[in-house]
N, C-alpha and C positions, 0 to 999 in steps of 0.2 A: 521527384522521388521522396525528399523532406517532406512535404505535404501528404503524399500517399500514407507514410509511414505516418507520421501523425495522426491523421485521424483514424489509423489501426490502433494506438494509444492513445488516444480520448475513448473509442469506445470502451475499452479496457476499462479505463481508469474510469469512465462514469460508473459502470457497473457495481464498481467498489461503494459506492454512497446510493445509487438510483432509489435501490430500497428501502434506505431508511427514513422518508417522509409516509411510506406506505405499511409498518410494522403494524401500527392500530388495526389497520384494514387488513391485514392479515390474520391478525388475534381474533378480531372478529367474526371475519370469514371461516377459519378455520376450528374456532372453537378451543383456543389454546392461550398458554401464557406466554408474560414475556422473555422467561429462561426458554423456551421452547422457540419465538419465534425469532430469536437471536440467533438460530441457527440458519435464516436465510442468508445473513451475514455471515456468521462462520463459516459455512462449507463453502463459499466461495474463495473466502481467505486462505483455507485447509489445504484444497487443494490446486491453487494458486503455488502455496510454499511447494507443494510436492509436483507440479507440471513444471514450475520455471529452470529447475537447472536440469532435470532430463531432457525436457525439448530444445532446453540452450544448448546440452551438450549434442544431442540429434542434430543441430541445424549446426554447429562445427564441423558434423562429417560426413550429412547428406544437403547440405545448403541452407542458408535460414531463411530464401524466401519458401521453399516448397515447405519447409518447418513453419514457416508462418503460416503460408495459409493452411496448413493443417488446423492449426493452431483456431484459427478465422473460424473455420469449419465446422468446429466443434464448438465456438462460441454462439455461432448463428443455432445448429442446431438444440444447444441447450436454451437458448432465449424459444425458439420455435416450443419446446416441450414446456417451460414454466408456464409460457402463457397461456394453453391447451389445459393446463391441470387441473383435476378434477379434487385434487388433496394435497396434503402439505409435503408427504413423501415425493411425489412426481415434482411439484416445487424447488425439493430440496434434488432430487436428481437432476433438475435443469441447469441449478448453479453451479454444479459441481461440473457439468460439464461445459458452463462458462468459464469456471476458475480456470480450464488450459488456458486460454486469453491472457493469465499474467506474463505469458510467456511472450507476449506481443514485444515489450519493450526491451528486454534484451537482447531478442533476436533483431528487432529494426535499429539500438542501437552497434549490434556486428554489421548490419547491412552499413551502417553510415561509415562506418570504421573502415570496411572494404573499399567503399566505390568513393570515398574522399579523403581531404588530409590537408592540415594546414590550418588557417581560419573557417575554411569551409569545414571542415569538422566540427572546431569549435563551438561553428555556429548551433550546426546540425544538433548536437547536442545538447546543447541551450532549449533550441524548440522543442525538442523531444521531452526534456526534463519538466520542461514548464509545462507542457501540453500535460504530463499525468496528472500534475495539482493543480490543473485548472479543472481536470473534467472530473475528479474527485469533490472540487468545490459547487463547480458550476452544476452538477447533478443534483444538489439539493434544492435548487430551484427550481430545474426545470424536473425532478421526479415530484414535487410538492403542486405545480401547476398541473403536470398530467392525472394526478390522483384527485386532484379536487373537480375538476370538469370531467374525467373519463374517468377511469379505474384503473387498479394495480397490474393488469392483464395489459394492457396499452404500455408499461415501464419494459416490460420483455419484448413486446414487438418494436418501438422504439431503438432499441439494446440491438436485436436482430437486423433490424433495417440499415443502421450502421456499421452494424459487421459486411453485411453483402454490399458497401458501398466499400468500404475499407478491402474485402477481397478483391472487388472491381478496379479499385487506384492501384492495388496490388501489382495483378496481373500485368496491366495497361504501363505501369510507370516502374517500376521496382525493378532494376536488372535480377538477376541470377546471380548467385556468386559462386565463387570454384568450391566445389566438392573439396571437403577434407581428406584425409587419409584412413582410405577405408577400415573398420579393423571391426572386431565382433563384438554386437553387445553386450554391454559388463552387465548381464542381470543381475550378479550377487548383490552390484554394487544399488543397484537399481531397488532391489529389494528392500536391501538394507538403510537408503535413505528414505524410503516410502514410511519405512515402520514407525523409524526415527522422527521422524518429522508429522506423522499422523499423533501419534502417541505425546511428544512433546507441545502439542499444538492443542489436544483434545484436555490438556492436563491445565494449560492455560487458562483455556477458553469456559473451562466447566467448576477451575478450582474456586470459583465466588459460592457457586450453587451446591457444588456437592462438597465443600469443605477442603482447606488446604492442605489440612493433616489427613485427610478421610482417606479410606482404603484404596478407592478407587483412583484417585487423583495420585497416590503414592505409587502405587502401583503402576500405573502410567508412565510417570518421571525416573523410574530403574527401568524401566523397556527403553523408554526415549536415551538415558542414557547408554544404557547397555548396546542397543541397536547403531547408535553413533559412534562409539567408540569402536565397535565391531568394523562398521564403513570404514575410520583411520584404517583399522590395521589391513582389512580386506585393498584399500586400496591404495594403498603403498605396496602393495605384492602384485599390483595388476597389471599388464604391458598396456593396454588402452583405457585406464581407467575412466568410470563416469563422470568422478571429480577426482583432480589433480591436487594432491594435498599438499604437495611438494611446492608448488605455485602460491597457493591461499597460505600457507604458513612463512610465508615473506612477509617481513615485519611491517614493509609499508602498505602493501596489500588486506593483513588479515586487522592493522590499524582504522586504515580505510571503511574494513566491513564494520568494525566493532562501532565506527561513528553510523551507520545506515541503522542502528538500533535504536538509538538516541533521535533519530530524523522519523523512524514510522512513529514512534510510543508519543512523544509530544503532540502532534495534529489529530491523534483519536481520540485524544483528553476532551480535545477541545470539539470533537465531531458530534461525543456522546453526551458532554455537560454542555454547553452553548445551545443547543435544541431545548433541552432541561429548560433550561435559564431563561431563554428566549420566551417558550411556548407555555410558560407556567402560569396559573391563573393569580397567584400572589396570594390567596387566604385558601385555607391558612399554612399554605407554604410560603415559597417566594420564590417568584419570575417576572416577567414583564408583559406577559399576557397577548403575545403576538401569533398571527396562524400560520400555516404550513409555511405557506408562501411567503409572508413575511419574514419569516424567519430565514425562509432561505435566499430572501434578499438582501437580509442583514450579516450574512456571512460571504456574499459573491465579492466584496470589493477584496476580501483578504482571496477568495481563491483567484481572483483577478491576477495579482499580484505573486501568486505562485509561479503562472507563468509570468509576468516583467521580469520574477526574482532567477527565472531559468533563463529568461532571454540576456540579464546584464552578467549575469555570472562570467560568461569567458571573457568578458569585456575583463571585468575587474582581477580573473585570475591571470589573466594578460597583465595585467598592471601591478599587481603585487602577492603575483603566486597564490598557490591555493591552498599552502595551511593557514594564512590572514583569511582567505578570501571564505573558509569554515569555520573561523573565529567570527567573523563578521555573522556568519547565517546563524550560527546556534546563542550569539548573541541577542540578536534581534527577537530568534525566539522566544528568549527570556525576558528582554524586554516588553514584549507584547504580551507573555505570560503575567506578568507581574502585576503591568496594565488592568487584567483583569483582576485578580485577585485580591486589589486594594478597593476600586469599585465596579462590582459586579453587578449593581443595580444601574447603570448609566449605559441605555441603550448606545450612545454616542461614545463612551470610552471603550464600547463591547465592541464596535465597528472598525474605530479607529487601531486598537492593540491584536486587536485579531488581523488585523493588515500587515503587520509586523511579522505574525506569525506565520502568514503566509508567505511574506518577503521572507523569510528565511531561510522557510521550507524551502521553499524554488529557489535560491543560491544552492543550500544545500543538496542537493539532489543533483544539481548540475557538476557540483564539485565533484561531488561521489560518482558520480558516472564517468566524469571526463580523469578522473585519476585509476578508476578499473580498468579502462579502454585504453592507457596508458601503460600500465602495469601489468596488465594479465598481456602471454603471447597471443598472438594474432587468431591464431589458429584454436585457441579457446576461451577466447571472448565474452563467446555469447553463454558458454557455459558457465565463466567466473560471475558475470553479470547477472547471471540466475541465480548463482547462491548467493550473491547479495541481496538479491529479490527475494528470497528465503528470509534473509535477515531481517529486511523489513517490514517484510509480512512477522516474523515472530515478535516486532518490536509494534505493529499496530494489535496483534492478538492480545499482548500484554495489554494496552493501553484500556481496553474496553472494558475488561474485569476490574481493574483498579481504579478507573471510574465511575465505574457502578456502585463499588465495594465503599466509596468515600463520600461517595452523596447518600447511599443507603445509611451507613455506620453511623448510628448516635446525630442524627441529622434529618428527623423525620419529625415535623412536629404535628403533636394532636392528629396521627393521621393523615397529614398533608403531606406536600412535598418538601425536598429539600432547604435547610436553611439558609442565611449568606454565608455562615460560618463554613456552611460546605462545600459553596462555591471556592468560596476566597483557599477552601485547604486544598482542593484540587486541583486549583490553576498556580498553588505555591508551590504543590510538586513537581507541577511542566516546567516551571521557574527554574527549581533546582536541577531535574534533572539535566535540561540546556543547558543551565553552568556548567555540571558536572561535563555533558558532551563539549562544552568550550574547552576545557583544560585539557582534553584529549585530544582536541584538534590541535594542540599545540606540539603533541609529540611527530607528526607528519610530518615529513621530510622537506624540507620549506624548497620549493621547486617552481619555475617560469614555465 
């Protein structure tokens, strides 16, 4: 069943990075830039935030494996339409209907949470946690090798082919789990985090390009908020609401989510400047001048270690609870941050510090999981799990703007690429921010 569900979260999770070895080949193909084909990346991320906790909360009260493989369904069919595309629209309609697929990993982990308990939970949770940040890492190599021998079109059937292996482990090995308590569904509520969360995400995602004072970007961020706070009060007054507000505003719970922001925003720092840095010809910017694949071999030892950092995590929060055991991960971040940021020209410091950072991530991710699956009731799970996956998705959406926004800014020489000075200031902000996420892992409720 662990196994099945797993590689229903690798696919997931490769899809998140598959395409960014193939962006060039897109711009090209398509005849576009690269604020434009950023959005192959965005719209999966978009609406990733806005599938994962409706489908979480659907699969609390009609089952989360039939929520899964809906879920599956729609991933396979949006990989079948990318790769069929004849333009960047149908592209972008493919991802989007990939992006249901983030909903993979909160619903498989309620499935784990159902059908075990004890160390085997534990466990379960470990491989699950690890398995996302290894297929986030490990897809930059193997999207870099498929683009360079075949084409971008092969990254979707790929994506696809996966999916219908993951629905086949499904079916074959995944029990059923009991139906929740029927009750009707909350569209207001439904509505009202779609808007919230499109609006908030689109204000992210576009405030480097279209300006962060600018009309449009403003304009967004009062819908996004207005729409979310509307959600509160809408569902505090609901008998079945889509999300339980009452539940997330537990202090250990809504602590919990506030660290899963600090866990997305640090590893897309390093997703969007590390390629940079890697694949740059050095005049008259500076990089280290390596090719797709290269590059994405020089980053696989840290997503390696995303999953070891999932797989020892219950181990160590066995051993000395898990506010240490998130001190430790956002530590590591920072240390592997820092690593970079003092020498960003030493292919071998960039290998070894980014290994850190992957250790960390995969501790983290496992703590965060195994503390919602703790803390959230049984019976909504897979819904609280999903607005965590909201969170992290709003904390990778962050990351990409303010990546771009630090290697562009006063860091451009004669025309070229990026300076060190740009490097060394973006990976001192992952630095900081993991600090900052360490000292808030300190306020968690220190628990065995």
């Amino acid at each position: 069943m662990v196994f099945s569900l797993a590689i229903a979260v690798l696919a997931f999770s490769m899809m998140q990075t598959l395409l960014v070895p193939a962006l060039p080949s897109l711009m090209q193909e398509f005849n576009i830039d690269s604020g434009l084909v950023g959005w192959v990346l965005t719209s999966y991320l978009v609406c990733g935030a806005v599938a994962a906790p409706i489908l979480g909360s659907l699969g609390d009260r009609h089952g989360h494996r039939k929520i899964l493989l809906v879920s599956l369904g729609l991933f396979v069919a949006g990989g079948v339409v990318a790769a069929l595309a004849p333009s960047l629209p149908v592209v972008l309609l493919g991802r989007v209907l990939q992006g249901a697929s983030t909903a993979t990993f909160p619903l498989a982990l309620a499935l784990v949470r159902r059908h075990t308990s004890g160390h085997t939970q534990a466990a379960a949770i470990g491989w699950l946690s690890g398995t996302m940040g290894l297929g986030a890492g490990a897809a930059l190599v193997v999207g870099g090798v498929i683009v360079e021998v075949l084409s971008w079109h092969w990254l979707f059937v790929a994506g696809a082919l996966m999916g219908v292996i993951a629905i086949t482990l499904t079916c074959v090995f995944v029990p059923a789990s009991v139906r929740g308590q029927a009750a009707r569904t909350d569209w207001p509520g439904t509505a009202l985090l779609t808007i919230g969360l499109l609006a908030l995400l689109l204000a992210i995602s576009q405030g480097g390009r279209w300006g962060w004072t600018s009309l449009p970007v403003l304009g967004l961020a009062v819908l996004a908020v207005a729409a979310l706070w509307s959600l509160v009060l809408v569902e505090r007054r609901t008998a079945a609401p889509l999300i339980d507000i009452r539940t997330l505003a537990r202090p250990a719970l809504a602590l919990t989510n506030g660290l899963t922001l600090f866990l997305g925003f640090v590893p897309y720092l390093c997703y969007v400047g590390l390629p940079v840095l890697l694949q740059g010809t050095g005049d008259p910017g500076f990089g280290l001048g390596l090719s797709v694949t290269q590059t994405g071999l020089a980053l696989l030892p840290g997503a390696i270690l995303v999953f070891l950092g999932g797989r020892f995590a219950p181990w160590l929060i066995g051993r000395i609870g898990a506010r240490l055991t998130a001190l430790i991960a956002l530590a590591a971040m920072g240390l592997g941050s820092v690593g970079i940021a003092v020498a960003p020209g030493s292919l071998i410091v960039i290998v070894v510090f980014f290994s850190f950072v992957g250790l960390g991530n995969g501790i983290g991710f496992a703590v965060v999981a195994e503390l919602i699956a703790g803390l959230a009731p049984r019976n909504e799970v897979a819904a609280a799990l999903g607005v965590n996956g909201v969170l992290r998705t709003v904390g990778s959406a962050l990351g990409t703007p303010v990546a771009t926004t630090v290697l562009a800014s006063g860091a451009w020489a004669n025309g070229g690429g990026p300076t060190p000075a740009a490097f060394t200031a973006l990976f001192a902000i992952a630095a900081a921010v993991s600090v900052v996420g360490a000292l808030g892992s300190l306020t968690l409720r220190a628990q065995h």
